[in-house]
C-alpha positions in Angstrom: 68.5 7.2 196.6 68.1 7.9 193.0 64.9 8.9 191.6 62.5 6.3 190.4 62.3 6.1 186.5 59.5 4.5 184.0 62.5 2.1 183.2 63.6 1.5 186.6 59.4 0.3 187.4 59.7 -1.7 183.8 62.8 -3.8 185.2 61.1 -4.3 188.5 58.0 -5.5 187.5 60.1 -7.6 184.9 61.7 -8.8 187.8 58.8 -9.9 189.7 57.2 -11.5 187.3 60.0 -14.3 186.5 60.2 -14.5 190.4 56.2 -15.4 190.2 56.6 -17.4 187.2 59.1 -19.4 189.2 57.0 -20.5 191.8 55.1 -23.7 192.2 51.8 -24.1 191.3 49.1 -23.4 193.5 46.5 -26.7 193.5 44.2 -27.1 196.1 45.4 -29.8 199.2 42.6 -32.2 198.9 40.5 -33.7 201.8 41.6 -36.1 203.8 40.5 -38.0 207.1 42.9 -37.8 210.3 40.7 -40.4 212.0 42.2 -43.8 212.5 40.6 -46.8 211.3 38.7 -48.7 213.5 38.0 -52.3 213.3 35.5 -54.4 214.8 36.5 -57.4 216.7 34.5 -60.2 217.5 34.4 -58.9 221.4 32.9 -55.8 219.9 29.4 -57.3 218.6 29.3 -59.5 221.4 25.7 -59.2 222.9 24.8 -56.1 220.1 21.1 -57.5 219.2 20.8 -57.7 215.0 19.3 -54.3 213.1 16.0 -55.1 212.0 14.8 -53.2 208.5 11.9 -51.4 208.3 
């Protein structure tokens, strides 16, 4: 294996920085929420008793 030269570095750095230019952005993902909606049915507040407020 040759010997590594100040231009042989140059051209790999070179290199790597198209390869990193080339990649996506980075953005954060975001929140989400894996629950599934729930509905009430009418069977569901059958016999609840009303909030009162305070």
């Amino acid at each position: 294996m040759a010997e590594w030269m100040p231009t042989m570095v140059e051209d790999r750095l070179e290199s790597a920085a198209d390869v990193f230019r080339s990649l996506p952005e980075v953005k954060p993902q975001g929140y989400f929420n894996a629950w599934p909606d729930y509905f009430h049915s009418f069977a569901d507040q059958v016999g609840q008793e009303p909030r009162t407020r305070l």
